[in-house]
N, C-alpha and C positions, 0 to 999 in steps of 0.2 A: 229668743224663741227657739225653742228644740225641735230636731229634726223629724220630730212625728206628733201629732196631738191623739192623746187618746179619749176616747169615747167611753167614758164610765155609763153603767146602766146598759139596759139591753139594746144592742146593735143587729144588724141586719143577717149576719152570720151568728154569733153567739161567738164559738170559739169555732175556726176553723182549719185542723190540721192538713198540711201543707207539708208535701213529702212524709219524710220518717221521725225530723227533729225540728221544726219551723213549723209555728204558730203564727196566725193573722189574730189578733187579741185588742180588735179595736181602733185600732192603727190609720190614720191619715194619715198620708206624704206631704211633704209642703208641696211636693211637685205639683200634686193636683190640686191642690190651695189654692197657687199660682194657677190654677186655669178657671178658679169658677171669681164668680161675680156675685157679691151676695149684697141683701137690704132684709137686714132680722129686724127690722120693726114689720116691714112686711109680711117677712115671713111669718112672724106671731100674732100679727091680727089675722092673718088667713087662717090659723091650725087654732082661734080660738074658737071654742067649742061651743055651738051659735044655736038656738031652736031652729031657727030662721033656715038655718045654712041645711039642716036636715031636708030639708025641700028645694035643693038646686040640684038635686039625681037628674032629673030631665035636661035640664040646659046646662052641666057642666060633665057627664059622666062616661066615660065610655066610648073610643072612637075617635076619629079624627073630630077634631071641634073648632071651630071659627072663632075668636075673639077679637072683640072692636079694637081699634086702635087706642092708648091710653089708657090702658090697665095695667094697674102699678108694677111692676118688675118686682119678681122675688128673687129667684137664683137663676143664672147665667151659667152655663158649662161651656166654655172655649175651646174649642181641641182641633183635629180636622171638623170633625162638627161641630154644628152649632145648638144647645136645646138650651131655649128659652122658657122658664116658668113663670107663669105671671101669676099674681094672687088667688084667682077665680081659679087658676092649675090648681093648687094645692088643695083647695076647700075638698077636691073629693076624697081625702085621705080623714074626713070627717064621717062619722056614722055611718053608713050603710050606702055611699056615692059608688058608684061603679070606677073607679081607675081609670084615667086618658091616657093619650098616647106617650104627652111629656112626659107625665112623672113615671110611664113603664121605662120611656126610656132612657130616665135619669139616673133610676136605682137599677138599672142596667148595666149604663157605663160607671156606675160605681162599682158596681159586684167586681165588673172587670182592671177600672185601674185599681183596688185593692190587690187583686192578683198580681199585675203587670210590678207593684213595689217591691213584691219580691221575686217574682221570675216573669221570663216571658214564655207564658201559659199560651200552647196554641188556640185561643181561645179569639172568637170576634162573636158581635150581634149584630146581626143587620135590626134598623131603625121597624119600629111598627108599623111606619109607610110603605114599608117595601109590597105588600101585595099593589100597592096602588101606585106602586115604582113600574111596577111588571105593565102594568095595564097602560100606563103611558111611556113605555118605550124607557127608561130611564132607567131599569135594574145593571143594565151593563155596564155603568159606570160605577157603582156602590160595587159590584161584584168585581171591578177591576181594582178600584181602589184599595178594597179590604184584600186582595191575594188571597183569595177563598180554597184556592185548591192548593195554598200551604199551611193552612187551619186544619188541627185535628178533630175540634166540636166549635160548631156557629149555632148559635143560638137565636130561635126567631119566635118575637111574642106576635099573634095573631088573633086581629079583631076581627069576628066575623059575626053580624049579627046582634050587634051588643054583648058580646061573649069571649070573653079570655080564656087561648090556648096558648100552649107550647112547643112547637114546632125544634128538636135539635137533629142537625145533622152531622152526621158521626164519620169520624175517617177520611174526611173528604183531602187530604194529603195522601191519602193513598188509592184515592180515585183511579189514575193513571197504571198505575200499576197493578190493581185490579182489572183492570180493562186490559191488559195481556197475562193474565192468571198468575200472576207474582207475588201475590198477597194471599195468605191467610183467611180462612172463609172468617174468623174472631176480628180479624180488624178488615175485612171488606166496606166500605163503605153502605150507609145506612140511614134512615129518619126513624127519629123518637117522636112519638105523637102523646103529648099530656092533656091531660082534660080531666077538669073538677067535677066536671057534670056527668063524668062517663059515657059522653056522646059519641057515636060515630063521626070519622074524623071527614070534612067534608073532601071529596074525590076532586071538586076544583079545586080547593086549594093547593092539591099532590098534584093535579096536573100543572098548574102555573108556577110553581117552584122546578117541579122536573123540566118544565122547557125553559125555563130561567138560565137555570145552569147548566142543560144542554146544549145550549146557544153559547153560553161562554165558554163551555169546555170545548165546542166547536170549533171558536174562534184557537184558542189556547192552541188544540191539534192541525190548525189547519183544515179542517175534515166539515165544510158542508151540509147544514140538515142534521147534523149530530143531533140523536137520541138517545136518552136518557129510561130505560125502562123498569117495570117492578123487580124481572133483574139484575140490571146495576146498579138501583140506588130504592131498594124495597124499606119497606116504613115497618116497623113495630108500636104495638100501644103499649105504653107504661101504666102497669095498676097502681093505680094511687089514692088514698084518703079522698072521701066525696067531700065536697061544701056545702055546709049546711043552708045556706039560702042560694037567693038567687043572684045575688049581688059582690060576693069576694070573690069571683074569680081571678080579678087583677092581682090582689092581694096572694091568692095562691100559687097562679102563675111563678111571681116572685119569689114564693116561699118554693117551688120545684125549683127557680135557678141555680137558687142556693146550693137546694140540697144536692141538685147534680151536680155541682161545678164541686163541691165539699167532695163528693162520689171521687170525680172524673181525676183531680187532679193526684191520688193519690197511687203510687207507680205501680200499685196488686190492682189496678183497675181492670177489673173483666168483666164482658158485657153481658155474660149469661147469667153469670153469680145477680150483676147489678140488678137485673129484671125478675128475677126468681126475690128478691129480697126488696123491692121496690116499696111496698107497699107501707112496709113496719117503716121504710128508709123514711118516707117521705110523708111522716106524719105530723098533725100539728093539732095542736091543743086547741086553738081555738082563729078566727080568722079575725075576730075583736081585738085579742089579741096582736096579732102578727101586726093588722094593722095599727095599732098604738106603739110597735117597735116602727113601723117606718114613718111616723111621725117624732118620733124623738129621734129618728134618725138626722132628721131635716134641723128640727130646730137645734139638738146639740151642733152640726155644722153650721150652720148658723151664726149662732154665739161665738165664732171666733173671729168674726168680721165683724170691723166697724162699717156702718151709715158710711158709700162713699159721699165727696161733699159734694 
């Protein structure tokens, strides 16, 4: 077995340039071979393309979701976390289903350990639970764990409503030194707000991220009550391509991580060029499309696993 399997046909990136002379061009590590758990029989009666399945939008799509106990296991991802997909997970990557928490947060930690095989990109994601981390006291551990404030973009998908955004927060390794004027107003720290729908971004979600990480940058300085304001850590909206229904915002969500992390990693990254050009950046043919690449995402990974016994 060779030290990388490649993915012929269209993948989640396409080709995505990687510094000045390194290309990602489909690439799997065994490293993270070694962390998932798969059953491609599973996973291919799930992604098979069912009348039936067109009408499970309401009970599988969109949001945190509950599932009974004993539903088949499809893929497994091991790592410090844990995301579990079960069958009934994937069916939304069928027709017109709205995207769950799992599979954002599957093709998330893929976006990123594709990056991590070849550099360590200051890159993290907090989990799509985290608004609902915040609200029960538990974001301080995820934000301790991840070393947020030696991350240069964290990336955060957010359900609100039935509705996929994109939350990234930019600079946040130069927080600190921002906060004693040592940094550059270009790389002061910042929020990217994405949305398909071109909605306004909603002001609770900014305030529970801002006292999120004002509390841990609190803790970090020693410093009491630490607050966090529009400006220290002020948000911009990225223009970006609308969606045509009502229903791939998952699906585009996704297609923005891409394109920024495609953006962010390459070393002429500038944030003002980036948002002056956002638009033509961040465009896509079609979201039927896209999502038919992250189904052949799934099952070519897949296919490289036996039925454990």
């Amino acid at each position: 077995m060779s030290g990388y399997f490649y993915f012929y046909g269209s993948f989640l990136f396409g080709k995505l340039n990687v510094g000045e002379d390194k290309k990602l061009d489909f690439m799997i590590s065994k490293r993270l071979l070694s962390k998932i758990e798969c059953h491609p029989d599973v996973v291919e009666a799930a992604l098979q393309a069912s009348p039936t399945r067109q009408h499970q939008r309401q009970r599988f799509g969109g949001g945190n979701q509950s599932y009974e106990t004993g539903q088949r296991l499809a893929i497994r991802y091991n790592d410090v976390d844990c995301i579990t997909l079960y069958e009934e997970h994937l069916t939304c990557l069928l027709f017109d289903n709205w995207l769950n928490d799992e599979v954002v947060d599957f093709f998330m930690v893929l976006l990123l350990e594709l990056l991590n095989d070849y550099k360590n990109y200051d890159f993290c994601f907090l989990p799509a639970s985290f608004l609902e981390s915040i609200k029960r006291g538990r974001d301080h551990c995820v934000l301790r764990r991840l070393n947020v404030f030696e991350k240069k973009f964290i990336l955060i998908p957010v359900c609100h409503n039935f509705h996929w955004t994109l939350v990234i927060l930019c600079y946040m390794n130069n927080m600190e030194a921002a906060l004693n004027g040592h940094v550059d107003a270009d790389c002061s720290p910042f929020m990217l707000f994405v949305d398909s729908l071109h909605w306004n971004i909603n002001r609770r979600i900014l305030v529970e991220l801002r006292h999120s990480f004002s509390r841990e940058l609190g803790i970090r300085l020693n410093v009491p009550d630490f607050k966090l304001g529009d400006n220290e850590l002020p948000y911009k909206t990225v223009r970006v391509p609308k969606q045509k229904n009502l229903s791939d915002c998952g699906v585009y969500l996704l297609h923005y991580t891409e394109c920024f992390i495609r953006y962010a990693v390459q070393k002429t990254f500038n944030v003002k060029q980036f948002l002056e050009e956002s638009f033509k950046f961040f465009e896509l043919s079609s979201g039927a499309s896209k999502r038919e690449n992250l189904r052949n995402t799934i099952l070519v990974l897949a296919r490289h696993f036996k039925r454990p016994a």
